[in-house]
C-alpha positions, -999 to +999 in steps of 0.1 A: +805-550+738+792-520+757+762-498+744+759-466+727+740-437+749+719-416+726+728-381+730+722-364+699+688-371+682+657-360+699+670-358+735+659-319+740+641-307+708+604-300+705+585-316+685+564-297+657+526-289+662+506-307+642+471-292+634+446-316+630+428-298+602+460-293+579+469-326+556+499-310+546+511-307+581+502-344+590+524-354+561+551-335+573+548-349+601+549-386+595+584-375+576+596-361+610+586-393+629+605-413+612+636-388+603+636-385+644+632-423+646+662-424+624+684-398+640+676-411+674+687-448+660+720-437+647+732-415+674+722-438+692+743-466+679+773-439+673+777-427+708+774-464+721+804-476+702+827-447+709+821-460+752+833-498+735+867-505+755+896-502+734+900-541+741+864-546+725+871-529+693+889-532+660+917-506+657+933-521+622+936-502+595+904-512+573+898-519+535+890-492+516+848-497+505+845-492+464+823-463+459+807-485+428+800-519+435+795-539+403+764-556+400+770-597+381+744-589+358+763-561+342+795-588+328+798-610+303+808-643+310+849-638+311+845-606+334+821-629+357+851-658+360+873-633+363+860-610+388+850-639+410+888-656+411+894-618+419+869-621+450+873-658+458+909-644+468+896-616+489+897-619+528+866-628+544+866-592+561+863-572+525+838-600+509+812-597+534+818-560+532+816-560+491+787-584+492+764-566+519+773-533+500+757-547+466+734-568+481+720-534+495+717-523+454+698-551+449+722-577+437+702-607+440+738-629+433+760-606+460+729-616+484+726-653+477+766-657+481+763-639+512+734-662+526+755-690+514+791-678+531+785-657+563+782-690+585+815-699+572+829-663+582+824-669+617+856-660+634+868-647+603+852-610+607+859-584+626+834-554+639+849-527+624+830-494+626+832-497+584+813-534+587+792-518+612+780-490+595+769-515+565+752-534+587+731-507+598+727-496+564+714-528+551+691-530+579+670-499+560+663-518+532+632-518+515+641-560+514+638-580+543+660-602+527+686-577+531+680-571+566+682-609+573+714-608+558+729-578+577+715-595+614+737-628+600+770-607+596+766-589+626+765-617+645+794-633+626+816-605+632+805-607+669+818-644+672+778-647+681+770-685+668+730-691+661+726-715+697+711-716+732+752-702+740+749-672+726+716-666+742+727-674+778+758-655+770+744-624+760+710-629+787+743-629+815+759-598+798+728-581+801+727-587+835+762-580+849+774-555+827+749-524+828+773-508+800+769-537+774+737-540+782+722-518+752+741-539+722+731-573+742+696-567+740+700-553+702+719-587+695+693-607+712+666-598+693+687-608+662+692-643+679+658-645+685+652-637+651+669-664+636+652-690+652+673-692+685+649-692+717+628-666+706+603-675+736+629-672+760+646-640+741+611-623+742+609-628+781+642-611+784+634-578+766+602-578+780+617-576+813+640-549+803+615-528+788+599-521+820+631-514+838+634-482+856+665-471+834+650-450+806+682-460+786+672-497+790+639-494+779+648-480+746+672-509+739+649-535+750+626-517+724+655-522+699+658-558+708+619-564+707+623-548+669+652-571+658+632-601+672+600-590+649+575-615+652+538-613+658+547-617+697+560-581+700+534-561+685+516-554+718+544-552+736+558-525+714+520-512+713+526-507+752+558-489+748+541-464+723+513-456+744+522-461+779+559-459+783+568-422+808+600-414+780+593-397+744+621-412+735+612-444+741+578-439+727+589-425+696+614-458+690+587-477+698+565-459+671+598-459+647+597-495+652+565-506+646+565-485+617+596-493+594+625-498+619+638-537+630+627-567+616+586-569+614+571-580+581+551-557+563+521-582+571+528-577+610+531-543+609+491-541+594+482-562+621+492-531+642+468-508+626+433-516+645+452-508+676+468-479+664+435-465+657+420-473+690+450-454+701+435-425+680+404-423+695+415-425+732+412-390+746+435-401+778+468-401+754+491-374+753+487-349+726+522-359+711+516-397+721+490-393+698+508-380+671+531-403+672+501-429+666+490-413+635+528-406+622+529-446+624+494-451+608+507-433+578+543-451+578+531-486+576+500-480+554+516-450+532+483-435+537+484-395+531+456-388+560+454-365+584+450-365+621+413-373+619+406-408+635+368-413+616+388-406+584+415-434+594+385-455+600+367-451+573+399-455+546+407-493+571+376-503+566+383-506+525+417-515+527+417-539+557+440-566+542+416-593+560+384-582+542+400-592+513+413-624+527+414-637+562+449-636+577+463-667+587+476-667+626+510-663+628+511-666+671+536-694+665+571-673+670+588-680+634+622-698+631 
């Protein structure tokens, strides 16, 4: 798989000035963070796949997506045996496609039989742009559940099996193939997130992220987001303050914020940091910004760009005055 270059998104726009005085303007602002985040993500992802050799992708024709998935709760008992000899006799291809799609409208049943299957579909999928763009769909679900699910089919229509394999094979992609190198790292942050040599995943992207190739920074930044444990906060921390690319920053900021795979709880844990960011006078002015467009993503805090303010609303809503946080160091399987 080769990777997508960004080249729509935030490449050449300016950014908005944000007056420090004006809370309306700070809000507005923490909108366009993440809207850039998002662009930036997309077009991203988009331009990456249209450079895939024509070997590498799917050209079949694919199956049409209904445009009004069913949820199981809404049939009676026949219409449920019915509809799922129906689906039982689907291919693989349009039931991890139907599932993901209701799973994303919170279809607690879609999602448990797609937990349940998408091992099983393993060499039974293909990445079609259609899958694709579900997958990245899913991952902007409010459920992490969701996003768990969408990493598992994205690696099963990427023949990508959960082992120390797959992690060697996409660690030697990486390295000989500059052009695949973007979706590797992506991919091995999923890997890493589902238990597979996270330790060893981590060391990887943080090798890449300090690569002189402004394009493999920000995919090692995607990678450290799809990996999203405790272990990459600082690192992404780094990336936000320090890293010479605004777009690189601003994923970074995207990704602690809302973007990848971090646990609301993690993404807290970012916030005394984030506001030692605030106060530090050496920061760009639009670093800066960014720091306080991510303070108000993860906490949904309407503040302005005032860093006493930010300290003084932390210091009553500090999840760990309320009750010590247990350590999470240990990377999560």
């Amino acid at each position: 798989m080769n990777e997508r270059q960004n080249q729509k998104g935030t490449g050449n726009k300016s950014r908005p000035e944000i007056g420090t005085g004006w809370l309306g303007g700070a809000i507005r602002f923490a909108g366009v963070l993440m809207a850039i985040g998002g662009i930036s993500l997309m077009a991203g992802f988009e331009t990456a796949r249209r450079t895939l050799p024509a070997t590498a992708r799917d050209s079949e024709t694919q199956a049409q997506r209904p445009s009004h998935p069913v949820s199981a709760v809404e049939m009676t008992s026949a219409e449920k045996s019915n509809a799922n000899a129906d689906f039982s006799r689907l291919p693989p291809q349009q039931q991890a496609e139907r599932l993901l799609e209701r799973a994303m409208h919170d279809d607690a049943a879609s999602l448990d039989l797609l937990r349940e299957n998408v091992d099983g579909w393993r060499g039974h999928l293909k990445n079609t742009d259609q899958l694709f763009d579900l997958v990245l769909a899913a991952l902007n679900s409010h459920d992490l559940r969701v996003r768990t699910a969408a990493v598992d089919v994205d690696l099963a229509a990427n023949n990508l099996s959960k082992s120390p394999e797959s992690v060697a094979r996409l660690i030697r992609q990486s390295q000989r193939d500059p052009t695949a190198r973007g979706m590797a790292l992506w991919r091995l942050g999923s890997l890493g997130n589902r238990g597979v040599e996270p330790e060893k995943v981590l060391a990887s992207l943080l090798a890449y992220a300090r690569d002189p190739s402004e394009h493999t920074r920000y995919w090692a930044v995607e990678g450290l987001a799809m990996l999203g444990n405790d272990a990459t906060i600082d690192p992404l921390l780094e990336v936000l303050a320090h890293d010479r690319s605004p777009r690189v920053r601003e994923r970074a900021a995207s990704s602690l914020g809302q973007s990848g795979m971090l646990t609301r709880e993690e993404r807290l844990a970012a916030v005394p940091h984030l506001l030692n960011f605030a106060d530090d006078d050496s920061l760009a002015t639009n670093t800066r910004e960014l720091v306080y467009g991510t303070l108000r993503v993860i906490t949904g805090a309407a503040l302005g760009n005032d860093a006493n303010a930010w300290r003084a609303w932390w210091s009553n809503h500090d999840p760990a005055h309320v009750r010590p946080r247990e350590s999470t160091k240990v990377l999560r399987a």
